[in-house]
PDB file of N, CA, C and O in Angstrom, chain B, residues numbered from 101:
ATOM      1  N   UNK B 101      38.549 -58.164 -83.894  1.00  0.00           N
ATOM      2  CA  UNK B 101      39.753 -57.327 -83.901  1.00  0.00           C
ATOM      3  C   UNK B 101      40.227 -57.010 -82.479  1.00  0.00           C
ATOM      4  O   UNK B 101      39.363 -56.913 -81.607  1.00  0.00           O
ATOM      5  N   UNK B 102      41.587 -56.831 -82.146  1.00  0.00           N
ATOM      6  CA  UNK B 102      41.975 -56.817 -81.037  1.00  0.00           C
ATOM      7  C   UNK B 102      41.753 -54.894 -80.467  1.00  0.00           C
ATOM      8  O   UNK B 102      41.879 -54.225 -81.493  1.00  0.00           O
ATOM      9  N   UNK B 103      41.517 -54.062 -79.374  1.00  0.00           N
ATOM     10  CA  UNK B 103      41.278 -53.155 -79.144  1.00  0.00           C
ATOM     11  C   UNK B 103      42.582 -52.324 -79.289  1.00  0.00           C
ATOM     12  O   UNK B 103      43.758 -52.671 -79.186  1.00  0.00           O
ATOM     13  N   UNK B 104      41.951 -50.981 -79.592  1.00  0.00           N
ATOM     14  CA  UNK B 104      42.919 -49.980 -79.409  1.00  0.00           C
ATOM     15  C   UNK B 104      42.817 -49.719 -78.199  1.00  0.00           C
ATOM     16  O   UNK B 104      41.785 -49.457 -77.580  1.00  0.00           O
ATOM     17  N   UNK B 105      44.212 -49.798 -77.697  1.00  0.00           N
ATOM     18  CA  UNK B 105      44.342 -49.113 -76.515  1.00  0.00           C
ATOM     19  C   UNK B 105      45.369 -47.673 -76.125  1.00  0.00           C
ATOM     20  O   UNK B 105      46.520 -48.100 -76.212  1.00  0.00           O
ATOM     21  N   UNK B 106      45.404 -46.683 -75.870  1.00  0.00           N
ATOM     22  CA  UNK B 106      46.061 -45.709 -75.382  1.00  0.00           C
ATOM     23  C   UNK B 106      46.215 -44.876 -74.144  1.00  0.00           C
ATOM     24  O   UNK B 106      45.274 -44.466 -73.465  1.00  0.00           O
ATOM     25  N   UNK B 107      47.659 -44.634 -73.880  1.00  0.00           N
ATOM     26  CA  UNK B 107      47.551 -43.835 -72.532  1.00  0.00           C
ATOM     27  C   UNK B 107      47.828 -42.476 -73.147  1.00  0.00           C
ATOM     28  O   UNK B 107      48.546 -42.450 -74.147  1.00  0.00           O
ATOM     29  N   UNK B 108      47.293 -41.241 -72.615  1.00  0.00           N
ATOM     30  CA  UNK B 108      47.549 -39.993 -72.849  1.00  0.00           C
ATOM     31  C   UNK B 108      48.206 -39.973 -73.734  1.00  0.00           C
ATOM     32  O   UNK B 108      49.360 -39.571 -73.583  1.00  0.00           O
ATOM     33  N   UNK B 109      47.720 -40.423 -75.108  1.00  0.00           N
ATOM     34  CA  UNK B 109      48.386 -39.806 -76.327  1.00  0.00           C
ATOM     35  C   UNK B 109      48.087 -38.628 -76.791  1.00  0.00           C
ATOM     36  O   UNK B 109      48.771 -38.272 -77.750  1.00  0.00           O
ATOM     37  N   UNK B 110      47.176 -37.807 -76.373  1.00  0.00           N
ATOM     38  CA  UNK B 110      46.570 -36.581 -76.997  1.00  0.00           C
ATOM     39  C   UNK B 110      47.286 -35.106 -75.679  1.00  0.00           C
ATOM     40  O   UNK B 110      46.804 -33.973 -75.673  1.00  0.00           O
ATOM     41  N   UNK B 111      48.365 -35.517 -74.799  1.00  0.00           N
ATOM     42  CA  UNK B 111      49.372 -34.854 -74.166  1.00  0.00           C
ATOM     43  C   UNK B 111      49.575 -33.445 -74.762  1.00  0.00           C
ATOM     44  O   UNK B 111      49.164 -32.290 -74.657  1.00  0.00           O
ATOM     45  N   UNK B 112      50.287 -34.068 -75.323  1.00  0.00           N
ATOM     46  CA  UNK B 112      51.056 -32.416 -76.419  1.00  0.00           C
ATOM     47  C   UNK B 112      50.045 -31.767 -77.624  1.00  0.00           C
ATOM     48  O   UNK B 112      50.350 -30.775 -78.287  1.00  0.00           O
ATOM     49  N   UNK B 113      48.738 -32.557 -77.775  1.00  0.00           N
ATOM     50  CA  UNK B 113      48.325 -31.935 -78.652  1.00  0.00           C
ATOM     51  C   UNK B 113      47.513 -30.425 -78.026  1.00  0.00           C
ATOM     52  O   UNK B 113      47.717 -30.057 -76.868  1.00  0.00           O
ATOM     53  N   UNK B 114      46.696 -29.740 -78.869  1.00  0.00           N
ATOM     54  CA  UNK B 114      46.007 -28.210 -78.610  1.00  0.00           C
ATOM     55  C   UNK B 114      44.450 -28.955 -78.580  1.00  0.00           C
ATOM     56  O   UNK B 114      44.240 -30.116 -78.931  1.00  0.00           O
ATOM     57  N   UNK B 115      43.552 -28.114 -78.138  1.00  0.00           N
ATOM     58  CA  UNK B 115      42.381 -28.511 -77.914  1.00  0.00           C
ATOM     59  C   UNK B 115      41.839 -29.046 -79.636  1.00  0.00           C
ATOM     60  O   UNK B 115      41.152 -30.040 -79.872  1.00  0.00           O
ATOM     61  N   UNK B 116      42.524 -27.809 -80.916  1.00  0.00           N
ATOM     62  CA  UNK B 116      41.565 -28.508 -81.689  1.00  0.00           C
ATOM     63  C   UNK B 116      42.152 -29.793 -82.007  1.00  0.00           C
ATOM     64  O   UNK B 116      41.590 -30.844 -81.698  1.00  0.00           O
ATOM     65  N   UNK B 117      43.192 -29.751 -82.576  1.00  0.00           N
ATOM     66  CA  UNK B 117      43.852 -31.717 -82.681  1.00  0.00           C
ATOM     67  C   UNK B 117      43.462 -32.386 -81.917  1.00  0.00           C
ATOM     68  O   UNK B 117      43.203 -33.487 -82.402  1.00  0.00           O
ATOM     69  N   UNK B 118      43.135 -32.268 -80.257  1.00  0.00           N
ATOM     70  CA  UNK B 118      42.878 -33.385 -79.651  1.00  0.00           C
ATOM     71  C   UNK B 118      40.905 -33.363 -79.875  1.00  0.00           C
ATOM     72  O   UNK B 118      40.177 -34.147 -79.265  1.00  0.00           O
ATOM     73  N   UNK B 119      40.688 -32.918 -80.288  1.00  0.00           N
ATOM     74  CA  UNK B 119      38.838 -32.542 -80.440  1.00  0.00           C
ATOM     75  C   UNK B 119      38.988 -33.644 -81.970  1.00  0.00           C
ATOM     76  O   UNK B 119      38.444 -34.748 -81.997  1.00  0.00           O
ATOM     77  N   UNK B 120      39.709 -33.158 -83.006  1.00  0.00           N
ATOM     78  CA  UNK B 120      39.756 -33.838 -84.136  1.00  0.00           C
ATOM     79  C   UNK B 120      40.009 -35.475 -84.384  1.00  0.00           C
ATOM     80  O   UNK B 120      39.559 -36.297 -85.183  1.00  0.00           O
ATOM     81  N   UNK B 121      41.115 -35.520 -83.106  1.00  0.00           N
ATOM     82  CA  UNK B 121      41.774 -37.001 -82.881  1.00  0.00           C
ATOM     83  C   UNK B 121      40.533 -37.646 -81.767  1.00  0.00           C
ATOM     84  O   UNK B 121      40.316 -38.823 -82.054  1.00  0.00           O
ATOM     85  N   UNK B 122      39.982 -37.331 -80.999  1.00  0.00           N
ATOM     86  CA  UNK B 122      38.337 -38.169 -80.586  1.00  0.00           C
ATOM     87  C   UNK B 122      37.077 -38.195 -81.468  1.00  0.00           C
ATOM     88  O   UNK B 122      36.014 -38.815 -81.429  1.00  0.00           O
ATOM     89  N   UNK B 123      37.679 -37.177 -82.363  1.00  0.00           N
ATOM     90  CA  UNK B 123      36.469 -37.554 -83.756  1.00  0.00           C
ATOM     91  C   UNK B 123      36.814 -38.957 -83.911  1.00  0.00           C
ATOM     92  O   UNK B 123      36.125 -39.892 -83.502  1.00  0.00           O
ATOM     93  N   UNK B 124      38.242 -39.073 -84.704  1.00  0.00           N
ATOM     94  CA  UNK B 124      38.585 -40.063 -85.247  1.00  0.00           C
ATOM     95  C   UNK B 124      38.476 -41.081 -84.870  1.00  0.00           C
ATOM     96  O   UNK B 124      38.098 -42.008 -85.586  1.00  0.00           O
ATOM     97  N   UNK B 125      38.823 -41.220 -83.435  1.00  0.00           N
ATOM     98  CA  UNK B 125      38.857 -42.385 -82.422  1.00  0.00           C
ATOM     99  C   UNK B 125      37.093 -43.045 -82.405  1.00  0.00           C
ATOM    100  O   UNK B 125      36.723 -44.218 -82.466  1.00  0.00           O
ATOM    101  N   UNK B 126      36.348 -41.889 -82.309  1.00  0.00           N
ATOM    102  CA  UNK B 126      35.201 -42.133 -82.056  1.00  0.00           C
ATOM    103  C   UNK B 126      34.564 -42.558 -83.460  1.00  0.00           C
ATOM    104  O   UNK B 126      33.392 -42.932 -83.403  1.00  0.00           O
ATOM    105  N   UNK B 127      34.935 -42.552 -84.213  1.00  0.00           N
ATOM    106  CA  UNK B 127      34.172 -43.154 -86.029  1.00  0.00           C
ATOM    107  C   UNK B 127      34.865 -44.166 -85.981  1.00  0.00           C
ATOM    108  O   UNK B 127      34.171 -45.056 -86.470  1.00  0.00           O
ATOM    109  N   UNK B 128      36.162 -44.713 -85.579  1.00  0.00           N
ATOM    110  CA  UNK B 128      37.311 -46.379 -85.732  1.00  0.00           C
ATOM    111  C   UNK B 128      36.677 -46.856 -84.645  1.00  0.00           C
ATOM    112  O   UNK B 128      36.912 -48.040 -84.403  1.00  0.00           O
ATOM    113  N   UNK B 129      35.821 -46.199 -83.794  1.00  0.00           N
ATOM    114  CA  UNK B 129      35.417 -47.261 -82.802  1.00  0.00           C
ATOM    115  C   UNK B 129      33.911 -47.622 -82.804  1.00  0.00           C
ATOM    116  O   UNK B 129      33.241 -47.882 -81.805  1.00  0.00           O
ATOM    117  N   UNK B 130      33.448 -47.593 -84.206  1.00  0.00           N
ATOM    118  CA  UNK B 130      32.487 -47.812 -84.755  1.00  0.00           C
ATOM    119  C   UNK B 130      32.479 -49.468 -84.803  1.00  0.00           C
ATOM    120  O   UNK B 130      31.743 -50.388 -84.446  1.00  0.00           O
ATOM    121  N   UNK B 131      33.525 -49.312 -85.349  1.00  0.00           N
ATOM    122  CA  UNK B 131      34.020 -51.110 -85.734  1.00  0.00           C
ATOM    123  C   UNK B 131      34.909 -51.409 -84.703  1.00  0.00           C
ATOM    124  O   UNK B 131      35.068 -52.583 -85.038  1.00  0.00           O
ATOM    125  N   UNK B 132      35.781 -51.264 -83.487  1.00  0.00           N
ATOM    126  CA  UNK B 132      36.422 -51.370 -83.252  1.00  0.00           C
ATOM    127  C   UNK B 132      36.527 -51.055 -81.281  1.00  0.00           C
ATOM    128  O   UNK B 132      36.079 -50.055 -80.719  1.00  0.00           O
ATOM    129  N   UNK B 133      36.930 -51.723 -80.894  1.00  0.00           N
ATOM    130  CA  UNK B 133      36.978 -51.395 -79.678  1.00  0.00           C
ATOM    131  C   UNK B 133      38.332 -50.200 -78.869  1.00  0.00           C
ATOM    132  O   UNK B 133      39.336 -50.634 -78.305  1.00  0.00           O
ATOM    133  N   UNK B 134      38.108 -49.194 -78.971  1.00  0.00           N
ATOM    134  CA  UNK B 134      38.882 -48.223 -78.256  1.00  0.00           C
ATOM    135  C   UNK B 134      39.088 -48.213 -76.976  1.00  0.00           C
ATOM    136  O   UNK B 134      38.231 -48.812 -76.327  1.00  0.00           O
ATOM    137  N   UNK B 135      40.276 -47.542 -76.160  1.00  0.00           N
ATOM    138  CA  UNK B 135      40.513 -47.683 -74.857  1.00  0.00           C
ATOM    139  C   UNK B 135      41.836 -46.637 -75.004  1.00  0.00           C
ATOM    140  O   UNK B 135      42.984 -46.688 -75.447  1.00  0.00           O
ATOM    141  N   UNK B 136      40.722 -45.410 -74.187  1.00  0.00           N
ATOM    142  CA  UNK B 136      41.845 -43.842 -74.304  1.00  0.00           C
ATOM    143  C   UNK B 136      42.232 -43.747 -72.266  1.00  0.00           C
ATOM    144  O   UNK B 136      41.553 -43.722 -71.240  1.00  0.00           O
ATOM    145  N   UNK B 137      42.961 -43.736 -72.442  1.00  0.00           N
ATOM    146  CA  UNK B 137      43.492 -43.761 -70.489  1.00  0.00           C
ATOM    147  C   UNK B 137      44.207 -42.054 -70.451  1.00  0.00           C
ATOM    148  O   UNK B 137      45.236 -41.608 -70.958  1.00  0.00           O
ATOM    149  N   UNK B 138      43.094 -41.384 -69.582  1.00  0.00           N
ATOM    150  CA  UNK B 138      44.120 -40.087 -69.504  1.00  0.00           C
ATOM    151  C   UNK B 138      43.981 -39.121 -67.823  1.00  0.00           C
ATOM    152  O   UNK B 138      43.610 -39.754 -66.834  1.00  0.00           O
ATOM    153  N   UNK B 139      44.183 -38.209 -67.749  1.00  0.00           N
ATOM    154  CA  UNK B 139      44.244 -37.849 -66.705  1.00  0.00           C
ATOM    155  C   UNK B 139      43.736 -36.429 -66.288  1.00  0.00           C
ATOM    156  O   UNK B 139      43.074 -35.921 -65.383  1.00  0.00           O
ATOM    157  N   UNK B 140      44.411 -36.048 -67.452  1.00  0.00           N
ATOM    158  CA  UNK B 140      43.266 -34.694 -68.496  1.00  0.00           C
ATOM    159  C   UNK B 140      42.092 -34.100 -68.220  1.00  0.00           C
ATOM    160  O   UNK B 140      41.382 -34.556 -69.116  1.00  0.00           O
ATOM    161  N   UNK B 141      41.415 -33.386 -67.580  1.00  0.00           N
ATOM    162  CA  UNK B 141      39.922 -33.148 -67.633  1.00  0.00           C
ATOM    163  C   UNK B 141      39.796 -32.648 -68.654  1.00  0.00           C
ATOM    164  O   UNK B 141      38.783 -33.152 -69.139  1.00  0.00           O
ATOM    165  N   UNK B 142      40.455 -31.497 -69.745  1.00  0.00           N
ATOM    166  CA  UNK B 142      39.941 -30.820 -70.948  1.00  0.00           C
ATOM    167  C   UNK B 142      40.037 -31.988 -71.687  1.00  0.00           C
ATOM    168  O   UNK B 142      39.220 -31.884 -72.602  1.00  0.00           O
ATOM    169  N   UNK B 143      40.832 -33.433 -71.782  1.00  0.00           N
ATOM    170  CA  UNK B 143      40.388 -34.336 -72.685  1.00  0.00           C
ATOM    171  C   UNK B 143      38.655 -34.602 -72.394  1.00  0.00           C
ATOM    172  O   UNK B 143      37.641 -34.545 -73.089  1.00  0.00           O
ATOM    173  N   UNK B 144      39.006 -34.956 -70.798  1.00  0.00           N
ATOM    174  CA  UNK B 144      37.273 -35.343 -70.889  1.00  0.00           C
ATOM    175  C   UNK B 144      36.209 -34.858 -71.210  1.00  0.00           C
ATOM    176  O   UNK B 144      35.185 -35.501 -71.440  1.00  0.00           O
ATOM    177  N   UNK B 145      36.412 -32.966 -71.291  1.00  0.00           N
ATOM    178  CA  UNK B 145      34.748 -32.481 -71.538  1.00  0.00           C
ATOM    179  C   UNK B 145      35.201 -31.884 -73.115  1.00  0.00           C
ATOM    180  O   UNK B 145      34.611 -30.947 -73.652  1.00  0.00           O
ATOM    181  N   UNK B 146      36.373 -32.628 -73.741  1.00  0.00           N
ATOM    182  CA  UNK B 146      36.445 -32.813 -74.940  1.00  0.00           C
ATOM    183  C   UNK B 146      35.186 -34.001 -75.293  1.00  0.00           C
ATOM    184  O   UNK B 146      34.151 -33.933 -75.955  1.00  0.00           O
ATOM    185  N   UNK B 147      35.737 -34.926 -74.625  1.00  0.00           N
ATOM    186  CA  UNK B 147      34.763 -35.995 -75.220  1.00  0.00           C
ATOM    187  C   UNK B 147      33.030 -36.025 -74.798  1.00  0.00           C
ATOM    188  O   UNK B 147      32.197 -36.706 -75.395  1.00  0.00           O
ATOM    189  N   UNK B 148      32.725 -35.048 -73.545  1.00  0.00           N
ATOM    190  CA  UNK B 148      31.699 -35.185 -73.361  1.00  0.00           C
ATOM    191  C   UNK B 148      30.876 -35.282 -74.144  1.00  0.00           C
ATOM    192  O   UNK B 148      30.056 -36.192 -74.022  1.00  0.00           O
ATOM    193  N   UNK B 149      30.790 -34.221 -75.416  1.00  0.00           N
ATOM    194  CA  UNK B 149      29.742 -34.287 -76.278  1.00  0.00           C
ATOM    195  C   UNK B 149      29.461 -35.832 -77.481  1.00  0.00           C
ATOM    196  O   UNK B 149      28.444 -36.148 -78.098  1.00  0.00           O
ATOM    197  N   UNK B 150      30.691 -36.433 -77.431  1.00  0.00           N
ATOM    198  CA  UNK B 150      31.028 -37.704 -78.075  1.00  0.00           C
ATOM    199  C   UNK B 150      30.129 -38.839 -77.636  1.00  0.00           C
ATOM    200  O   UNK B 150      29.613 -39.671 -78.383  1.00  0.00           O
ATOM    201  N   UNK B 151      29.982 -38.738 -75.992  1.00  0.00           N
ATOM    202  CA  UNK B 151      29.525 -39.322 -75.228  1.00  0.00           C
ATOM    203  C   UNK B 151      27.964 -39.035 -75.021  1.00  0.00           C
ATOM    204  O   UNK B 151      27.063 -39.857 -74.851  1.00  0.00           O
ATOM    205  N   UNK B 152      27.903 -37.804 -75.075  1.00  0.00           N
ATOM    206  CA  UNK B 152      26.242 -37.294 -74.910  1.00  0.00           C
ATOM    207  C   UNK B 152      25.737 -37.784 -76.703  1.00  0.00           C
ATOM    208  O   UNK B 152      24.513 -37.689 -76.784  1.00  0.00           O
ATOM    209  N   UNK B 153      26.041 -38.007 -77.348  1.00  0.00           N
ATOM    210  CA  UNK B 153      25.535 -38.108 -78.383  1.00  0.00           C
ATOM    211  C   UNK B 153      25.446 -39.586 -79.014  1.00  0.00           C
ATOM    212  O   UNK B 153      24.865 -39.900 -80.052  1.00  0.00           O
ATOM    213  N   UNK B 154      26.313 -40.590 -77.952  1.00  0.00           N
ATOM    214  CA  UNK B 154      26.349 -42.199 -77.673  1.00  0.00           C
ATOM    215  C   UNK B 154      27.544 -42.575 -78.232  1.00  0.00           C
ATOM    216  O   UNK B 154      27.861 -43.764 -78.232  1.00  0.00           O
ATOM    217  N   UNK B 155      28.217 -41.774 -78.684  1.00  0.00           N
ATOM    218  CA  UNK B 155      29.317 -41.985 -79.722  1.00  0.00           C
ATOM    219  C   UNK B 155      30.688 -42.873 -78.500  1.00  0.00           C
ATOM    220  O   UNK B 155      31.554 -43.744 -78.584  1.00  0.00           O
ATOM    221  N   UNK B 156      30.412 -42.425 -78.005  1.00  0.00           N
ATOM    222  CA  UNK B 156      31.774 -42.833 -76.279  1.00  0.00           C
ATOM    223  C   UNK B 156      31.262 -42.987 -74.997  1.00  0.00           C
ATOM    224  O   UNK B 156      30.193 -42.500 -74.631  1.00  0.00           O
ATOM    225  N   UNK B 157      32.007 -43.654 -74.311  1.00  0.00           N
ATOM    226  CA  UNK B 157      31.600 -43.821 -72.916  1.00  0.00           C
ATOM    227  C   UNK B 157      32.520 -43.317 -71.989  1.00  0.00           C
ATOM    228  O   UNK B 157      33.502 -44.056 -71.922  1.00  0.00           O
ATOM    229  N   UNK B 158      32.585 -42.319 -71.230  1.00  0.00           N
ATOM    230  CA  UNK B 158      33.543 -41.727 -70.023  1.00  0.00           C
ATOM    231  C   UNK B 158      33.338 -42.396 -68.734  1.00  0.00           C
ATOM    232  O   UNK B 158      32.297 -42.281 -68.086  1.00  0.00           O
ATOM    233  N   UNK B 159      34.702 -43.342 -68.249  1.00  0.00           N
ATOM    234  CA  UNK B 159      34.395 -44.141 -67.314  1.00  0.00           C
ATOM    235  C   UNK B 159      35.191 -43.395 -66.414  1.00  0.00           C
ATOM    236  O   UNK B 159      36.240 -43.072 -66.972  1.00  0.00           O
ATOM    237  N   UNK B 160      35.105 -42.909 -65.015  1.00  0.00           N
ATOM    238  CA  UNK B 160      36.125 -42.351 -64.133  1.00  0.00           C
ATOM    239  C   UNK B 160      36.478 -43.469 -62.611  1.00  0.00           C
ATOM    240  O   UNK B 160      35.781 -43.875 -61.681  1.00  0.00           O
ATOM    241  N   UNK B 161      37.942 -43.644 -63.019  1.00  0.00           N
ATOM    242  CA  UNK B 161      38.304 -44.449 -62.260  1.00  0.00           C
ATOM    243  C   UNK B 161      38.387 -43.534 -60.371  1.00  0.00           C
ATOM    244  O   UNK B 161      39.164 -42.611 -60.125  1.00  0.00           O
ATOM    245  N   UNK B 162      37.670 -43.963 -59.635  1.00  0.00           N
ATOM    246  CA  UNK B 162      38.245 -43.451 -58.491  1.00  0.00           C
ATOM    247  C   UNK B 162      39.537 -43.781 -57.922  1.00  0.00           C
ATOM    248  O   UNK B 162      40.158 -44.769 -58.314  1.00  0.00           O
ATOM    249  N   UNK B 163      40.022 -42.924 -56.920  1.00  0.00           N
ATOM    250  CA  UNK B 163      41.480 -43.140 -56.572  1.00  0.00           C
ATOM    251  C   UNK B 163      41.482 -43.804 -55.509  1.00  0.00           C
ATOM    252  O   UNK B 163      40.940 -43.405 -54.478  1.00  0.00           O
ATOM    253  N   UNK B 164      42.050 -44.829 -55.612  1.00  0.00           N
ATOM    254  CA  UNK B 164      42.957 -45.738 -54.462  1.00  0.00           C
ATOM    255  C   UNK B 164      43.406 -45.123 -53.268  1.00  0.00           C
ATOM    256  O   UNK B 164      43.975 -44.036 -53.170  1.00  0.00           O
ATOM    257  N   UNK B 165      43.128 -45.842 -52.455  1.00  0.00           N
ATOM    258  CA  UNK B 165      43.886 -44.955 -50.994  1.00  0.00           C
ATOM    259  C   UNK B 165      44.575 -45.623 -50.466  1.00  0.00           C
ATOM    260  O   UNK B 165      45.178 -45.225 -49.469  1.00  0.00           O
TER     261      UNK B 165
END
């Protein structure tokens, strides 16, 4: 299957929708290859526990100079 990919789709959402929508992401990417691009830190220590539990991987891109 080809990957999901997304940039900051979870923008406008509130902490719990975007907590609910990395559930989701994180059970479709059971089967499936995901790819969330954001900029967000409350996305990220949203997902931390996703990640501490093997469910996701948090990759941090460093910045270009």
């Amino acid at each position: 299957p080809l990957p999901f990919v997304a940039d900051d789709i979870l923008v406008h959402f509130d902490d719990d929708r975007s907590k609910a929508t990395l559930d989701l992401l994180a059970d479709f990417g059971k089967a499936n290859q995901v790819l969330l691009f954001t900029h967000h830190r409350s996305i990220r220590a949203l997902a931390a526990p996703l990640a501490s539990a093997g469910l996701a991987n948090i990759v941090d891109l460093e910045r270009g100079g």
